[in-house]
C-alpha positions in Angstrom: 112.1 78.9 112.2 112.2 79.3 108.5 115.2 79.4 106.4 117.1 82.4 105.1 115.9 81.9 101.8 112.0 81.7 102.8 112.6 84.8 104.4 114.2 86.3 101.0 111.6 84.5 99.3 108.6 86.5 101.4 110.7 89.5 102.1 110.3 89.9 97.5 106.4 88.7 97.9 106.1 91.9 99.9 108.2 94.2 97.7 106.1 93.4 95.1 103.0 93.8 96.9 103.9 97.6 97.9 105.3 98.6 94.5 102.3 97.2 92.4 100.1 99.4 95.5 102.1 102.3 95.1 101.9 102.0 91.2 97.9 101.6 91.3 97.6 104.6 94.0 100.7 107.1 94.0 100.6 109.2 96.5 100.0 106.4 99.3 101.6 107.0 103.2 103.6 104.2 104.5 100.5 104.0 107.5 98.2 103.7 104.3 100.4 101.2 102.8 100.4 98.8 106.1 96.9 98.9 106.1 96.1 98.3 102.2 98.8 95.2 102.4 98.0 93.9 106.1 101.8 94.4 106.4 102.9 95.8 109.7 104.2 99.3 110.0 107.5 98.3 110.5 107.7 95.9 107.4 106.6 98.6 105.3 108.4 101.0 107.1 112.1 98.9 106.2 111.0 97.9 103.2 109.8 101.3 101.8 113.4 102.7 103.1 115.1 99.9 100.8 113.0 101.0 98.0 113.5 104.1 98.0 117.7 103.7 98.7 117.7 101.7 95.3 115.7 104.0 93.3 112.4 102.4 93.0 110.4 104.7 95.0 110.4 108.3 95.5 108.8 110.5 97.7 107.1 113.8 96.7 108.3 117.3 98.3 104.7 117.5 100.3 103.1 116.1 103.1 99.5 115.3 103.8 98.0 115.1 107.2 96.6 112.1 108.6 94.1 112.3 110.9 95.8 114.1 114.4 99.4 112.2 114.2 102.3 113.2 112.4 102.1 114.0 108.9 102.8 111.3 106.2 104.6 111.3 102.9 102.9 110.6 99.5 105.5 108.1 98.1 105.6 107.2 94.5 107.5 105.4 91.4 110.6 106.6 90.7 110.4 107.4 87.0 114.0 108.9 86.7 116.5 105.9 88.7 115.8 102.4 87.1 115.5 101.9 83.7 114.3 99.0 82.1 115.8 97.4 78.5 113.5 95.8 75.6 114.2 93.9 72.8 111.4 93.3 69.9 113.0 90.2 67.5 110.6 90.7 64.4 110.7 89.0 61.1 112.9 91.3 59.4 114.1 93.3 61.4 115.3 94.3 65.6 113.7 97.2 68.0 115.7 97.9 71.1 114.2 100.8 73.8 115.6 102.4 76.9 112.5 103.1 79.1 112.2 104.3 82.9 109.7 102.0 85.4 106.7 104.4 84.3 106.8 103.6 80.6 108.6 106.7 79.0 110.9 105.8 76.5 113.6 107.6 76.4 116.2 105.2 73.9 114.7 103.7 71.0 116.9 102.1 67.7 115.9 99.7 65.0 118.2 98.0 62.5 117.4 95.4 60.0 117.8 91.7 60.7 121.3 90.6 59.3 120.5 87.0 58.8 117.7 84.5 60.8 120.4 82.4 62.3 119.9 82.4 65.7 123.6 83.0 67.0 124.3 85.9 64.4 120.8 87.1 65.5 121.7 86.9 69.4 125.2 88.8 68.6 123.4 91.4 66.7 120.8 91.9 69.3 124.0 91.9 72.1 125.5 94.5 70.2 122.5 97.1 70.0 121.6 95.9 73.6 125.1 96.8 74.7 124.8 100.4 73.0 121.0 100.4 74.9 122.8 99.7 77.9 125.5 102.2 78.2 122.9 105.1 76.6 120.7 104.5 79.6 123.6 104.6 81.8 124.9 107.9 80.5 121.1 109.2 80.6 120.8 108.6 84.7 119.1 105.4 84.1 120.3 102.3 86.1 119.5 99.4 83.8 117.8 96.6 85.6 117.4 94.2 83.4 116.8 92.8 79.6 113.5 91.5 77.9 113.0 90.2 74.5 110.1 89.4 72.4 109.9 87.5 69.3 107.7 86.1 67.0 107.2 82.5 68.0 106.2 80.2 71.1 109.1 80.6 74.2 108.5 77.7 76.9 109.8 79.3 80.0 110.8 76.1 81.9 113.5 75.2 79.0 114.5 78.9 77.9 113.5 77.4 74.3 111.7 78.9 71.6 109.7 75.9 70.5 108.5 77.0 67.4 109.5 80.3 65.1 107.6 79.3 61.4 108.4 83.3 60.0 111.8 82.4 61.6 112.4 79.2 60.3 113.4 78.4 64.0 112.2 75.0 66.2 113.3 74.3 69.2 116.4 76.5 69.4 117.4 77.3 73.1 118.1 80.7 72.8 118.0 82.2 76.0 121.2 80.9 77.2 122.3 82.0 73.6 121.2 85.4 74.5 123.0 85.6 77.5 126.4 84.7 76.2 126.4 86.9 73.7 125.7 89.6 76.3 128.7 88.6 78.5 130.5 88.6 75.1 130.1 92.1 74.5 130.9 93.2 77.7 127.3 93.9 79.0 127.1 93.3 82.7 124.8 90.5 84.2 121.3 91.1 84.8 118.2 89.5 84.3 117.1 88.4 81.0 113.5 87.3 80.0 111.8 85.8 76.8 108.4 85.8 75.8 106.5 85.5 72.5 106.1 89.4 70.5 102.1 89.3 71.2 102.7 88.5 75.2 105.0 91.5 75.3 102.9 93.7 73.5 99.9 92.8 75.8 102.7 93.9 78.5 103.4 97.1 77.3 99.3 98.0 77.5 98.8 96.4 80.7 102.2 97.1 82.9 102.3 100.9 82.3 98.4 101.4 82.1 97.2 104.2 83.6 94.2 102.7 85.4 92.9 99.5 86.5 90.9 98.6 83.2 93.3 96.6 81.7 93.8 93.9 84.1 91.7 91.5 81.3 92.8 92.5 78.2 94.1 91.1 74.6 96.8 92.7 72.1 96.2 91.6 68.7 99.9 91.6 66.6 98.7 91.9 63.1 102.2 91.4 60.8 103.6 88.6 58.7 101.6 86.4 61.3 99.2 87.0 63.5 99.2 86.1 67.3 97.6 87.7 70.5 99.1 88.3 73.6 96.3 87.8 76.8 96.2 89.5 80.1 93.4 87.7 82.3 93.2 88.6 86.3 96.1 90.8 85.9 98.2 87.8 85.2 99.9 86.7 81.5 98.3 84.0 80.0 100.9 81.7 77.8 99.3 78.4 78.5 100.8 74.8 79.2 103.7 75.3 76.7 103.4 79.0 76.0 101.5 78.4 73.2 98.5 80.6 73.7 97.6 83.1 71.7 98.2 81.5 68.1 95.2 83.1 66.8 96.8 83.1 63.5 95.9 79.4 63.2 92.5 79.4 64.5 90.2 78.7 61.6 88.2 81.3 60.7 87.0 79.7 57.0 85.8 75.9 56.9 87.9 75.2 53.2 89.3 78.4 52.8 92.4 79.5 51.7 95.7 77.1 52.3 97.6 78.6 54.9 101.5 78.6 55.1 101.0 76.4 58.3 99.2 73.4 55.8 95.9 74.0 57.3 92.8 75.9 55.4 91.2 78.6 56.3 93.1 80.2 58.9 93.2 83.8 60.3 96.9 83.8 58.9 95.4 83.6 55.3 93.2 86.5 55.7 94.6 88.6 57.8 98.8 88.4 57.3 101.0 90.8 55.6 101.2 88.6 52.5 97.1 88.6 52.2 96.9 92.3 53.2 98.8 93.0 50.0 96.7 90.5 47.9 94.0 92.6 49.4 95.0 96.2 48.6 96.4 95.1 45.4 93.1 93.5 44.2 90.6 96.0 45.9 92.5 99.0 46.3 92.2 98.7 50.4 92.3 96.1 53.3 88.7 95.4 53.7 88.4 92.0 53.6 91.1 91.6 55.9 89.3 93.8 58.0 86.5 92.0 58.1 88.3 88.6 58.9 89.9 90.7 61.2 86.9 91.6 63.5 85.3 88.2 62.7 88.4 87.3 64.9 88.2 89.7 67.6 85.1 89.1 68.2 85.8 85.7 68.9 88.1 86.6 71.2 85.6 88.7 72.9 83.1 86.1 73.5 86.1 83.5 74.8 87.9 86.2 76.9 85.4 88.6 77.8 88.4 91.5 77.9 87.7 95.0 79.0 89.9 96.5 75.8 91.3 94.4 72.5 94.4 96.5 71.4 95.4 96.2 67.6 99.0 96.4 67.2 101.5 95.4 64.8 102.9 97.0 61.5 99.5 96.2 59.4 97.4 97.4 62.0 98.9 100.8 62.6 99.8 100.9 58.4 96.4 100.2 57.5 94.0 102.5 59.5 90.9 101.5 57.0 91.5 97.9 58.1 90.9 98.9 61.9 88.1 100.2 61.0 85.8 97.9 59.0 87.0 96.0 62.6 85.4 97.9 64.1 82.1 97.9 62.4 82.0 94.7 62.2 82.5 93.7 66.0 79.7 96.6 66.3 77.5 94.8 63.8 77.7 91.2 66.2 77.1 92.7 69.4 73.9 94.8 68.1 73.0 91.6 66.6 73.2 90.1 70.6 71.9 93.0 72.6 75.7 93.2 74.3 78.3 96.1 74.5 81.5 95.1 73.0 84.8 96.4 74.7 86.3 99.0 74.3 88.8 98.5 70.7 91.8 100.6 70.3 95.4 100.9 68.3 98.7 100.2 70.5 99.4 103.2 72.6 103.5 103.0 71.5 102.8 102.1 68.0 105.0 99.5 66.3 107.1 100.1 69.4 104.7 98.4 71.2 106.4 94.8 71.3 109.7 96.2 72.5 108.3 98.3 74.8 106.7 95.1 76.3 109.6 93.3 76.1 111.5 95.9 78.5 107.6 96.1 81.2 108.2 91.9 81.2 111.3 92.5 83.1 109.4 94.6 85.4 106.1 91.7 84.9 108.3 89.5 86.4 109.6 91.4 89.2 106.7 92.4 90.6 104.7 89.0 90.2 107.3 86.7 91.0 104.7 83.6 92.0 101.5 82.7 91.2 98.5 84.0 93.3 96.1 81.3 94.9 93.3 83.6 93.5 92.5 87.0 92.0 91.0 90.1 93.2 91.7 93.4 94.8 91.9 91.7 98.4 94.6 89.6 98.2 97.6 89.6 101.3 100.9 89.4 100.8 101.1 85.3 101.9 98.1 84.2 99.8 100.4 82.9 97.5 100.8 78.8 95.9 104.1 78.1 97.5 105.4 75.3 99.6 106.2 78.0 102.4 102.6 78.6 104.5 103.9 81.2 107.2 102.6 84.7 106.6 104.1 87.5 106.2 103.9 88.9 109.8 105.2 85.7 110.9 107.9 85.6 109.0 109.0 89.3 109.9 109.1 88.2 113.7 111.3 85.0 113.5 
């Protein structure tokens, strides 16, 4: 017999597995549920009950029939229970939102950043966390946990951010940082995740998507610098040292422009904030950085192959014209090739976006707590890579 904490260990697998089914379909019966998750009634049937006793299901006020047996509740997410916190760290400034487990945000505050040094910055994130926290609270909202995003690589096995350039920050272990600053102010314990501003943007499209469309997609943060966040087989890619995504530094020029970075010729140099307002000083509009900028997403396209590329990030939504020549230039390659680009649209919260996604990687890593041994819509519950190889039934009957 397995230990206590395998059986916690698949008892979450199958949590997850209901919630993200319920999420995609709402509306499904528990009998529907055992037979979409090859769970057995019963499983579902306890599990569901714990769900919805801490507030992450509902069910709605009808019933449907099914088939000549009893009738059977639609169940749902509960969008009115748990609430979820997100921090965006930017370059010059800190977005904290309050939003339920269906992506409404319902707390939202910015202030400007006091100083780049990471423990004043951790205490003045703790403190408009704290006021987050007790805003939710007072709303109906139980907060269940803290995510932050900021502009530089995180590695995830240290808690580290590894390398911060607009920040001035290298290897500065601010996750533990975070969290003392958070008992400090009196904020009570809950999980806390970091991941890099692009990554938690791609979040915030992907987790509270309204269809199944997204489950390859890339968020393109266009600010001071310029990084993408990637969401391939419904999974967040960060790489071997969560450094993925620096499209700022891919070269888009061979001897172009010097680049704060010391290289020539990258993205950064065309398509940042500073060159943006070389741009529309010189020309009167962004459209060389537009152009630079759909020379880039097109090269994302053909490396990727995403169903949408969302532009976020303040020059994106500030510069609409930008988009645009994007646009036509990602047009103008894949007439030139015979193919249909995807689909290209603006981030869906705006320059909320990041913080938004910082909150939806709380819920990320909730419901995908390991890594699948594949993709695809036919995954079970025990098709996972772990050093535990019982099932899920199995496990149940021990």
């Amino acid at each position: 017999m397995k230990t206590t904490g395998d059986q916690q260990l698949v008892k979450h697998i199958n949590r997850s597995v209901l919630l993200r089914l319920v999420r995609a379909r709402p509306g499904l019966s528990r009998a529907q549920l055992a037979v979409e998750s090859g769970l057995t009634k019963s499983t579902v049937g306890q599990l569901t009950k714990e769900l919805l006793e801490e507030g992450w299901l509902e069910q709605s006020g009808t019933t449907t029939p099914a088939g000549l047996g009893r009738p059977s509740t639609p169940l749902q997410i509960n969008g009115k229970a748990r609430g979820l916190l997100g921090v965006e760290l930017a370059v010059d400034c800190i977005r904290v939102v309050g939003v339920s487990l269906l992506g409404e945000v319902v707390y939202s505050e910015h202030e400007l950043l006091h100083t780049r040094q990471p423990e004043q910055v951790c205490q003045q994130l703790a403190d408009m966390t704290a006021k987050a926290h007790a805003c939710l609270i007072q709303a109906g909202y139980q907060p269940s946990g803290l995510g932050v995003g900021l502009p530089g690589a995180f590695d995830e096995a240290t808690g580290a951010v590894c390398f911060a350039p607009n920040l001035a920050w290298r290897h500065v272990n601010i996750l533990p940082q975070i969290r003392q600053a958070l008992a400090a102010r009196g904020v009570p314990p809950m999980p806390v995740h970091v991941q890099n501003d692009a990554d938690t943007g791609a979040l915030s499209e992907y987790e509270f998507a309204s269809d199944s469309t997204n489950s390859a997609l890339v968020f393109v943060a266009c600010g001071v610098g310029v990084g993408a966040g990637i969401v391939l087989n419904d999974r967040l890619f960060t790489g071997a040292r969560g450094m993925a995504g620096e499209i700022g530094h891919s070269i888009v020029q061979a001897n172009g422009p010097r680049c704060t970075c010391g290289r020539s010729g990258c993205a950064e140099a065309f398509i940042g904030a500073r060159a943006i307002a070389r741009d529309i000083l010189h020309n009167g509009h962004a459209s060389q950085a537009g152009t630079y900028l759909g020379i880039l997403i097109h090269n994302l396209w053909t490396t990727f192959d995403p169903h949408v590329i969302v532009l976020g990030g303040v020059s994106c939504i500030e510069n609409p014209h930008m988009v645009e020549v994007a646009e036509k230039v990602l047009r103008d390659y894949a007439a030139s090739s015979g193919m249909t680009p995807p689909l290209v649209r603006t981030a869906r919260y705006g320059l909320l976006a990041s913080a938004v996604g910082a909150a939806a990687l709380v819920l990320h890593h909730y419901l995908q707590p390991l890594q699948p041994k594949r993709a695809g819509p036919h995954l079970r519950p025990h098709e996972f890579d772990d050093t535990h190889s019982i099932t899920a039934n199995q496990m149940m009957a021990a």
